[in-house]
Each structure stands twice: as structure tokens, then as C-alpha cells.
C-alpha positions as CSV (number, residue, x, y, z in Angstrom):
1,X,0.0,0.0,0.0
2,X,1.1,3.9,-0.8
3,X,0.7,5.2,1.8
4,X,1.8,8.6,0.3
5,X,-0.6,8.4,-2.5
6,X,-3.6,9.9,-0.8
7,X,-1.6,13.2,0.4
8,X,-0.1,13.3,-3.0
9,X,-1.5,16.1,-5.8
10,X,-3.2,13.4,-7.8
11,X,-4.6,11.3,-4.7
12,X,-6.2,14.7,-3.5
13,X,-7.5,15.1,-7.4
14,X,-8.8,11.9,-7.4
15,X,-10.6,11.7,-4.0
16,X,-12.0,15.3,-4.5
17,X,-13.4,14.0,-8.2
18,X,-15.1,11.2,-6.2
19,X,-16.5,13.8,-4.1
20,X,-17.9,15.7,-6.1
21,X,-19.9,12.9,-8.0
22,X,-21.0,11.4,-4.8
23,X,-22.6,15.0,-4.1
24,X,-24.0,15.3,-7.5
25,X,-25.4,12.0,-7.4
26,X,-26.9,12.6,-3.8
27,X,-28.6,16.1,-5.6
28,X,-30.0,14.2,-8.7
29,X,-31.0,11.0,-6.7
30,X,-32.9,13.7,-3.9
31,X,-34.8,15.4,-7.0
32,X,-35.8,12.6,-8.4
33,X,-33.9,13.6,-11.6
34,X,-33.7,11.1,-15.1
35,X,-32.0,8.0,-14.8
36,X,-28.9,9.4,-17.0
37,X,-28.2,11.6,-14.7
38,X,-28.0,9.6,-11.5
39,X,-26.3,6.8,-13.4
40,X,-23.3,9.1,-14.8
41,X,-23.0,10.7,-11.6
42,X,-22.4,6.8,-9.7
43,X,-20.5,5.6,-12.8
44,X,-18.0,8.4,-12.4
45,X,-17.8,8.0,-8.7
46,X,-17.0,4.5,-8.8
47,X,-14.7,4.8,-11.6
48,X,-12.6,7.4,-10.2
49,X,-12.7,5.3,-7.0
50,X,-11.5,2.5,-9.2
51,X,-8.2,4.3,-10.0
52,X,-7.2,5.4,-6.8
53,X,-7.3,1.9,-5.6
54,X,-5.1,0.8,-7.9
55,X,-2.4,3.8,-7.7
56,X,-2.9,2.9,-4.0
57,X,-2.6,-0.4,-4.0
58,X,0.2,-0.2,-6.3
59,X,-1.6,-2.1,-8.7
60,X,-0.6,-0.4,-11.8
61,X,3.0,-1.3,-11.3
62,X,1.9,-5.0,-11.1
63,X,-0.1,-4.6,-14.1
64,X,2.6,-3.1,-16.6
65,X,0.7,-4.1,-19.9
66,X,-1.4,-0.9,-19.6
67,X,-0.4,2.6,-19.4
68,X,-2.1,3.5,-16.8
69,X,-1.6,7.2,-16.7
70,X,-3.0,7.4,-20.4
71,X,-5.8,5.2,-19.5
72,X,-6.5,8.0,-16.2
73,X,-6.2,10.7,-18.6
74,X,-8.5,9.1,-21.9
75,X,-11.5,8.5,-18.3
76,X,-11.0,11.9,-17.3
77,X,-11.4,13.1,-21.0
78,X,-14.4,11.3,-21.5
79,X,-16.0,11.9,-18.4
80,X,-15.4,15.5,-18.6
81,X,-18.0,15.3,-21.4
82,X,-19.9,13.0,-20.3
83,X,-20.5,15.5,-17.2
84,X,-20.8,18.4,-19.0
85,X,-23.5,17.3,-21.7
86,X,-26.1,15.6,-18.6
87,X,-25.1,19.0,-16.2
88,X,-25.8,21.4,-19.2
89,X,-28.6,19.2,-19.4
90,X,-29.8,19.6,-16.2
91,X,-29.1,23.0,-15.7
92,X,-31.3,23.8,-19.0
93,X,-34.2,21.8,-17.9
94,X,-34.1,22.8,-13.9
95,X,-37.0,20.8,-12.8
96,X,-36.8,21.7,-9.8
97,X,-33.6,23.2,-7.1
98,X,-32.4,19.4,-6.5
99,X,-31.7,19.4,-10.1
100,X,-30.0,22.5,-10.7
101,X,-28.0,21.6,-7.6
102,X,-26.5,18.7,-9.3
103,X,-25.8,20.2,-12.6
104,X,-23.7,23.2,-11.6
């Protein structure tokens, strides 16, 4: 185990990303908001939660035939839009505070 990892730049990154979509998933599961939306938030949490195990677990290291770093950046690339089609999304439509909440 790392035990540096989580006070490193990029353990703090990670861990904050996870916190974020664990509080836009609590504000689009509390408003009742479409299924997209909840299920990017969780998928994004999870995944994000799924990549700082394995930097701290030194994982990556074990499992050379990946570049790992690429594969980080190519998630964060497509989760990045991912995120900012549903928030636009949400945002626009605004059914109700819960919504809006999880968009911005």
C-alpha cells in the first residue's frame, strides 16, 4: 500500500473528483432527476474510486501491460464530457432546485 498516495496532488484530485460525483449523485437522486443523470454521476464515482485503488494499491506497477496514466487521462477526457453534456442538461431543464443543484 502507498501510503503517500492519498496526500499526493493526484490522490487529493482523485478523491475530491469522487466527491464531487458522490454529491451530484446525492442532488440528482434527492430530486428525483432522469436516470442518465443519477447513473453518470455513480459511474464516475465508482470509476474514479476504481483508479485510486489501484495507484494505491500499487496495482498499476503489477499490471505493466497498460499505461495506466493514459488510460487516467483518456476517463477523465471522456468523463469530462460526459458530465458536462447531462449538467448542461440539467441545468437547462431545472425541474426543480435538486436538479439545478446537481448540474452546476
Amino acid at each position: 500500500v502507498d501510503g503517500a498516495f492519498p496526500r499526493s496532488p493526484r490522490g487529493a484530485l482523485k478523491l475530491a473528483r469522487a466527491l464531487v460525483a458522490v454529491v451530484a449523485f446525492l442532488c440528482f437522486a434527492a430530486s428525483r432527476a432522469p436516470g442518465a443523470c443519477t447513473a453518470l454521476a455513480v459511474m464516475e464515482a465508482a470509476i474514479t474510486a476504481l483508479f485510486f485503488l489501484l495507484y494505491l494499491l500499487r496495482l498499476d506497477q503489477r499490471l505493466s501491460r497498460l499505461f495506466w496514466p493514459l488510460a487516467d487521462v483518456f476517463n477523465s477526457v471522456v468523463a469530462a464530457l460526459f458530465l458536462l453534456v447531462v449538467c448542461l442538461f440539467a441545468v437547462i431543464v431545472k425541474s426543480n432546485n435538486g436538479t439545478l443543484a446537481g448540474g452546476v
